[in-house]
C-alpha atoms as one frame of an Amber mdcrd trajectory, in Angstrom:
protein
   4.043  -3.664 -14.808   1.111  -2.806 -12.605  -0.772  -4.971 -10.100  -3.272
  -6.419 -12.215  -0.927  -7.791 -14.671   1.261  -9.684 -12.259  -1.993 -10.883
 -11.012  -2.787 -12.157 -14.417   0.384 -13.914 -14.803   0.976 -15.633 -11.651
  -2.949 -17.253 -12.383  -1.134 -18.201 -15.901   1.251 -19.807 -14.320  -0.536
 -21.648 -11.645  -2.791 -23.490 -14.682   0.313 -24.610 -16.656   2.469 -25.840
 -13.094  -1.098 -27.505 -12.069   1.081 -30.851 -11.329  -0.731 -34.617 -10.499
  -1.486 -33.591  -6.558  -4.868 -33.855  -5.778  -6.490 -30.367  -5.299  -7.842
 -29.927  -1.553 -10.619 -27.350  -0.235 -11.027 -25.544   2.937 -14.257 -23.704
   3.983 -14.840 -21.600   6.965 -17.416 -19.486   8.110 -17.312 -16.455  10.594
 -20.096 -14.160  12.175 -19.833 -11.265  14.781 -22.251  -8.794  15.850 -21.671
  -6.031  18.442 -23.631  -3.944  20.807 -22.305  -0.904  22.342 -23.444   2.381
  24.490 -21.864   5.024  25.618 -23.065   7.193  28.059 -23.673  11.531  28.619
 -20.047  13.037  28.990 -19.489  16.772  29.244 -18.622  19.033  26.569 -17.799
  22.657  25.908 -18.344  22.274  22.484 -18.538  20.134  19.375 -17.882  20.570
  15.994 -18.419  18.523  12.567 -16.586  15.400  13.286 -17.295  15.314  17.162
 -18.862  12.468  19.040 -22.159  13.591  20.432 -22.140  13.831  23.913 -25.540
  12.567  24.506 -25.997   8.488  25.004 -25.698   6.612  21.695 -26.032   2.977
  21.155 -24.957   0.781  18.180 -25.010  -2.158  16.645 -22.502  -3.962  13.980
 -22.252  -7.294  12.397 -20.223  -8.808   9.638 -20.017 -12.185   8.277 -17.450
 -13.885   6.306 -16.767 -16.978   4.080 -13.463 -18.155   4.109 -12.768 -20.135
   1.208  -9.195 -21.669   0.181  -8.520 -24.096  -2.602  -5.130 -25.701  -2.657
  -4.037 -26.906  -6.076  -0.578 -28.469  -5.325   1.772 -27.857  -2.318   2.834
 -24.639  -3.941  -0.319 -23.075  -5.118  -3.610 -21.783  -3.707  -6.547 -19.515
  -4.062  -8.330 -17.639  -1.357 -11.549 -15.868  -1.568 -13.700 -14.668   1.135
 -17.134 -13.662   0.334 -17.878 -10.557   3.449 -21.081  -8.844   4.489 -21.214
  -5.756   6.817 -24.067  -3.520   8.204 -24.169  -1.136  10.938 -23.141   2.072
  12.577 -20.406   3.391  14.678 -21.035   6.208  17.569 -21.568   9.253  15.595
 -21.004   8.088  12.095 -17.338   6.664  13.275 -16.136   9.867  14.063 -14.837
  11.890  17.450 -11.897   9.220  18.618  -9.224   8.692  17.040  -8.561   5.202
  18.841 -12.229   4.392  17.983 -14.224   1.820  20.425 -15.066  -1.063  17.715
 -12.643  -2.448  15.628 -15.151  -4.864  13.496 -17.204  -1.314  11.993 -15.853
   0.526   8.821 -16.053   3.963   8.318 -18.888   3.849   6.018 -22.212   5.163
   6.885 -24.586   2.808   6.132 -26.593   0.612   8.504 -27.261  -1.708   5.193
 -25.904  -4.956   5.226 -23.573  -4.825   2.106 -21.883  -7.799   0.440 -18.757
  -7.025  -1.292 -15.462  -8.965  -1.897 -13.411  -8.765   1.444 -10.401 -11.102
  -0.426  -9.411 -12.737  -3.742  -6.065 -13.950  -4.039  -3.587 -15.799  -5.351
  -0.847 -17.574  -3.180   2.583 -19.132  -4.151   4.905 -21.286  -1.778   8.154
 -22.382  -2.693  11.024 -23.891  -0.074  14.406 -23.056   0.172  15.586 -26.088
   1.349  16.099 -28.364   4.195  13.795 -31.506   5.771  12.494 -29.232   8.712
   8.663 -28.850   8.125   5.916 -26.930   9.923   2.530 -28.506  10.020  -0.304
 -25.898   9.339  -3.539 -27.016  11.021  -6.874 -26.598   8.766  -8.686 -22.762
   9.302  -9.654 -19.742   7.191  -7.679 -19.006   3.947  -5.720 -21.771   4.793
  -5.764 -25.911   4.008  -4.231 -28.410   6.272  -0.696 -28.373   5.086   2.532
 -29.685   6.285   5.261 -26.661   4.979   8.791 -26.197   4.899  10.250 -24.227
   7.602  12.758 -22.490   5.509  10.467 -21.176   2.642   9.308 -18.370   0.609
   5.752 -16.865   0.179   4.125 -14.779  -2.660   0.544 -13.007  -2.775  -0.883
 -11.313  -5.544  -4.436  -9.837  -5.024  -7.286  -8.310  -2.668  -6.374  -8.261
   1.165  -5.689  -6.658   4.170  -2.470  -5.669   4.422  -3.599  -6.289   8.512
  -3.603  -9.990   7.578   0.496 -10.005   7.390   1.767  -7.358   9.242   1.776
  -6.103  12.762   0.669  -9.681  14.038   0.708 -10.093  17.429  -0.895 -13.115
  19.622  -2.266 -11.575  22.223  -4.172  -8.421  20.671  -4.390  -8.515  16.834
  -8.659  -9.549  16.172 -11.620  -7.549  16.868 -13.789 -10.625  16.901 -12.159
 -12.124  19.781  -9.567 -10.326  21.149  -9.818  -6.366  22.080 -12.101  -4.022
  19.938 -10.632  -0.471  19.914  -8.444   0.302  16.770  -5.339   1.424  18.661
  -4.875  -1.791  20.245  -5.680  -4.356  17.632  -3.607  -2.924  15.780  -0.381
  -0.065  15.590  -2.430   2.989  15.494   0.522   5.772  14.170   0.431   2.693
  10.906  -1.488   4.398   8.099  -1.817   1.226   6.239  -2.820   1.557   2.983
  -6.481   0.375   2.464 -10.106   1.243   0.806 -12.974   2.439   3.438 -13.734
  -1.217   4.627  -9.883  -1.499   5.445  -8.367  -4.042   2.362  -6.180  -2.852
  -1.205  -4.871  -4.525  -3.961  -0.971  -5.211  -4.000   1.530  -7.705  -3.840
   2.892  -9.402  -0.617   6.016 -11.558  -0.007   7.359 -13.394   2.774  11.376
 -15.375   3.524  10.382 -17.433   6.515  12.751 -19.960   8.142  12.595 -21.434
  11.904  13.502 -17.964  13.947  12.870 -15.077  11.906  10.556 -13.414   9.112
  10.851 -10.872   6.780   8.127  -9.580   5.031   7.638  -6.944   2.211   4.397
  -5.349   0.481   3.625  -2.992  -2.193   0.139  -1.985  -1.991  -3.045   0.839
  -3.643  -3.500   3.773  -1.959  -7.214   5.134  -1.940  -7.842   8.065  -4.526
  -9.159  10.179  -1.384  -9.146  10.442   2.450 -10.827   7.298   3.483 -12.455
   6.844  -0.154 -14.003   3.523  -1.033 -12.124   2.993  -5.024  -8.284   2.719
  -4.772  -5.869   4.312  -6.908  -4.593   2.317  -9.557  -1.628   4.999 -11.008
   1.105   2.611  -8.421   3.739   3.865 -10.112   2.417   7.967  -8.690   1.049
   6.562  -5.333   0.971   3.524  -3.522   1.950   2.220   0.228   5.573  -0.085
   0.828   5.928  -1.841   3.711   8.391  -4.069   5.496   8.731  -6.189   8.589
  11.382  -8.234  10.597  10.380 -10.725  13.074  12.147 -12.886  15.667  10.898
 -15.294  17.202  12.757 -15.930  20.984  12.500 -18.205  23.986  13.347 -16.240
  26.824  12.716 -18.214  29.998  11.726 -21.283  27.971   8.610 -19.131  26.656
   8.138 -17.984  23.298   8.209 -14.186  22.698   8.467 -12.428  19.399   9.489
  -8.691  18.231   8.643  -7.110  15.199   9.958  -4.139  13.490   7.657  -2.344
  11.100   8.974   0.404   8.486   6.108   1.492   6.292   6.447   4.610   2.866
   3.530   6.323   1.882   3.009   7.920  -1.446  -0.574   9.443  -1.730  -2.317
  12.422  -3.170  -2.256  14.087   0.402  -1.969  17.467   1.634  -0.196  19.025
   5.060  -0.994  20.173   7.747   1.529  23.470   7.821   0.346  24.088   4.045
  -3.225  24.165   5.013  -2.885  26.588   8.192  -1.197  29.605   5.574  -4.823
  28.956   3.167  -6.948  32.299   4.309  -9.892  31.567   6.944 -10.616  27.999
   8.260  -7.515  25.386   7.450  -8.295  23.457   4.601  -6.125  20.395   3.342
  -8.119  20.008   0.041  -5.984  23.092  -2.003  -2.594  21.702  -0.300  -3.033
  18.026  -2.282  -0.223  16.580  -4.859  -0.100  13.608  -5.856   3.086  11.866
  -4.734   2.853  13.467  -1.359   5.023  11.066   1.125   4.249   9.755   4.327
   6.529   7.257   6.861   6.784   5.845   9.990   7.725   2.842  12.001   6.745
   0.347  14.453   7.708  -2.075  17.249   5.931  -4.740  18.481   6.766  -7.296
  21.066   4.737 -10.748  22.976   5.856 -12.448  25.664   4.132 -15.794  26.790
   4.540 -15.838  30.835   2.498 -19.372  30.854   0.723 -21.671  28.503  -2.292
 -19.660  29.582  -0.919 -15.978  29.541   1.182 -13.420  27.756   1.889  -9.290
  27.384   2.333  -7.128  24.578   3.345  -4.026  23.751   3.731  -1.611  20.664
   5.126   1.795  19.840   4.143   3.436  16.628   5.211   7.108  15.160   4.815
   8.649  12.242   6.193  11.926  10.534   3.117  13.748  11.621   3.285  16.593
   8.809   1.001  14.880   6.089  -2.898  14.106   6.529  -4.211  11.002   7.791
  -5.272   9.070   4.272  -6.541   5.883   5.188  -6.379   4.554   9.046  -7.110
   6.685  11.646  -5.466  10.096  12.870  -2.829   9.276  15.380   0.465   9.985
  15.043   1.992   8.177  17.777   0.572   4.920  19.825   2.041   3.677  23.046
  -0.034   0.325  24.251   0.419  -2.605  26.113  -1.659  -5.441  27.660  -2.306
  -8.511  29.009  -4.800 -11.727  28.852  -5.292 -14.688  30.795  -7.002 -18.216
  29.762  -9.411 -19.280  32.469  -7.967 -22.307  33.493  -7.202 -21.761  37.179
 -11.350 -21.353  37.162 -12.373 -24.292  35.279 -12.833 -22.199  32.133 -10.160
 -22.816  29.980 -11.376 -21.821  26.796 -12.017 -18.166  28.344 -10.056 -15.615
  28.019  -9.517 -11.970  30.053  -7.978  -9.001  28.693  -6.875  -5.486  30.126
  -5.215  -3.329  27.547  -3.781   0.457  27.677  -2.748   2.937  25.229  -1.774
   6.430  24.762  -2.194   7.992  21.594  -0.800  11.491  20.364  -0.632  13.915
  17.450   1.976  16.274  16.141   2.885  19.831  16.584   1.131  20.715  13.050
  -1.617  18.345  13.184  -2.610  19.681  16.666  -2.217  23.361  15.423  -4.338
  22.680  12.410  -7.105  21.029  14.718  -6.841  23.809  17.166  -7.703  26.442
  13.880 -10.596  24.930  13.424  -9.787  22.226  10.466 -10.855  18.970  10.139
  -9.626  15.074   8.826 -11.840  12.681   8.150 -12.504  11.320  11.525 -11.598
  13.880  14.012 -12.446  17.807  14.956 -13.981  19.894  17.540 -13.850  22.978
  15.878 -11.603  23.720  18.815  -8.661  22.145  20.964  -7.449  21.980  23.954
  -4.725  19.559  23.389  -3.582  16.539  25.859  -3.159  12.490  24.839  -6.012
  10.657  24.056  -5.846   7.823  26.660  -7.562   4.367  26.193  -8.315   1.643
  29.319 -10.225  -1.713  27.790 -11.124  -4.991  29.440 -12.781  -7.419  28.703
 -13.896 -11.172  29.874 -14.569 -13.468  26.582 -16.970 -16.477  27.832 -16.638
 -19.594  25.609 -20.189 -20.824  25.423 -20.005 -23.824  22.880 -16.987 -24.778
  20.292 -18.645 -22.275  17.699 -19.718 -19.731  19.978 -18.314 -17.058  22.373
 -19.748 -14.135  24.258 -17.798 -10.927  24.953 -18.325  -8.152  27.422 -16.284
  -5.754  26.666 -15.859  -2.218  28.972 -13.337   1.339  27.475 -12.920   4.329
  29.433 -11.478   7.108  27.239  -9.903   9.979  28.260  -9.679  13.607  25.763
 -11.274  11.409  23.196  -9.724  13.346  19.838  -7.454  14.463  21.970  -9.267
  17.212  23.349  -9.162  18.003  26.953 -12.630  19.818  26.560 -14.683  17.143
  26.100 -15.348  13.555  28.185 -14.287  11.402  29.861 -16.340   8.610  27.661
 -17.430   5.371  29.307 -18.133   2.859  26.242 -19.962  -1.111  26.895 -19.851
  -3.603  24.467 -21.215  -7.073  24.347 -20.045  -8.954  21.792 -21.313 -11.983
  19.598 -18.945 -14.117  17.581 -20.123 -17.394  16.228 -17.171 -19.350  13.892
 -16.665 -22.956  12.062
């Protein structure tokens, strides 16, 4: 049974379990715009997918409806309406841990409208009184839930909006921008060019732990736009514990990410014995499996600050099909609310990561071959290192003002080329 067919049944279902509750609605709005510039660096060289070393700017913005209609207290719908338009420094290509997190890799500076979500959701409980109230906000109704409960999704998402959570760095509209701090960068999450898939999603939540479990579409190609309905030959599985702890009488959680790829890939070894420049096109099969894991961990030091951390890795041997082209992520951080200066609605951030790439995908860049986001022509190899700050100024209830600053080091992990010094001002209006 494929994807769309459980889809089908579960919206069966819901119409014959509609019940005598009174249905409720929730509606949200979101919009975000960003600036950025980035400045002259040197270069030796640059190839196909390098990011030009003279001054660039750019501007994104996306906007999103977030609509949720709850039928009953098991049942509800989500849909969220999205439009995005812009550019990314040199059509979102030359760093791996790339500088904004809101702009897809599609090059178009045409504001598109397209379905971001459309899903069905299912809660049941598992017993017990215990309940956790759920305050009103997008894809999701004011709700009072059991603790100890389970949670199905059938549909469009982001497989983003479930896993790899983390309070203190997880949202490009209001938290930090570059890709391999949002989120776990080595996590080649399967998702279409504007980052969402089709699949199925469940939850078992109770008071101190989570697990969570997805099946999900895998694009048809590298960073392709139309996702690849044959599941049952390639698709993305995913799972992830979380528990929730009080050290110190402040919350902390940790979160342990395993994630199986199946995809019509090629490798990177295959492609350096093809004659001339390495080529991962005549090294695809379909089936083609890549895995890795991740760790994730918050700790609140004060009602107004917290750290983070993560550590992803990968295998490393098969192309990059959907994310970005790391293969390992160190990263950790800090923010601060802006109460001890009267502004407590503010919020400052200073973030670091370290990203790397294996033995064969740094050979295969250093022959001259290319992914989909990254490649010189040429490489001399060292970690691509990421510093970003930022000081998020709450102007009204609705809207906030970023600046944002990222000083990258071997940006696609070439030693040839930078350092890059990237600004960012950032608007994000939201109701």
């Amino acid at each position: 049974m494929n994807v769309r067919s459980v889809l089908i049944l579960i919206l069966i279902a819901a119409a014959q379990c509609r019940g005598q509750e009174t249905p409720a609605w929730s509606i949200h709005f979101q919009a975000t715009s960003i600036g950025q510039w980035h400045d002259s660096f040197a270069s030796l060289y640059e190839g196909a997918n390098s990011l030009p070393s003279h001054p660039e700017r750019r501007v994104s913005l996306t906007g999103t409806i977030f609509i949720d209609y709850r039928l009953n207290s098991h049942w509800d719908f989500v849909a969220n309406p999205e439009i995005a338009g812009g550019k990314g420094f040199g059509q979102v290509t030359g760093i791996a841990g790339f500088t904004n997190g809101e702009i897809p890799r599609v090059a178009s500076a045409t504001p598109a409208l397209y379905p971001a979500r459309a899903f069905v959701r299912y809660t049941a409980p598992l017993g017990g009184e215990e309940v956790e109230p759920i305050e009103d906000g997008p894809n999701q109704t004011a709700a009072s839930l059991p603790v100890n409960r389970t949670t199905t999704i059938a549909g469009r998402f982001a497989l983003t909006d479930f896993f790899d959570n983390n309070t203190y760095s997880h949202d490009p509209r209001t938290q930090f921008m570059n890709w391999s701090l949002m989120y776990n960068g080595a996590w080649d999450y399967p998702a279409d060019v504007r980052g969402y898939t089709i699949g199925i999603y469940q939850e078992l939540h109770t008071r101190t732990w989570a697990l969570r479990a997805a099946m999900a579409m895998e694009p048809t190609v590298a960073n392709g736009p139309t996702l690849d309905t044959r599941v049952g030959r390639n698709s993305g599985q995913v799972v992830e514990f979380e528990r929730d702890l009080k050290p110190f009488s402040k919350p902390a959680a940790v979160r342990l990410l395993g994630f199986l790829n199946r995809e019509d890939a090629g490798t990177y070894r295959e492609a350096m014995q093809t004659a001339g420049t390495p080529d991962l096109g005549p090294t695809r099969r379909n089936g083609t499996i890549k895995y890795g894991f991740g760790l994730n961990v918050e700790q609140a030091l004060s009602t107004d600050a917290g750290v983070f951390a993560r550590y992803g890795w990968n295998d490393g041997k098969t192309e990059t099909w959907a994310f970005t082209e790391i293969d390992r992520s160190l990263s950790a951080g800090f923010t601060l609310r802006g109460r001890a200066w009267r502004r407590p609605a503010d919020v400052i951030g200073i973030g670091a990561v370290q990203n790397y790439i294996s033995g064969d995908h740094r050979t295969f860049l250093a022959a001259g071959g290319y992914g989909f986001i990254i490649g010189d022509g040429r490489l001399n190899y060292h970690p691509e290192q990421i510093l970003e700050s930022y000081y998020a100024f709450h102007v009204t209830k609705q809207w906030t003002v970023t600046a944002d600053y990222q000083h990258i080091n071997n940006p696609a992990y070439n030693r040839d080329r930078g350092p890059v010094e990237v600004a960012s001002l950032r608007l994000h209006w939201e109701r």
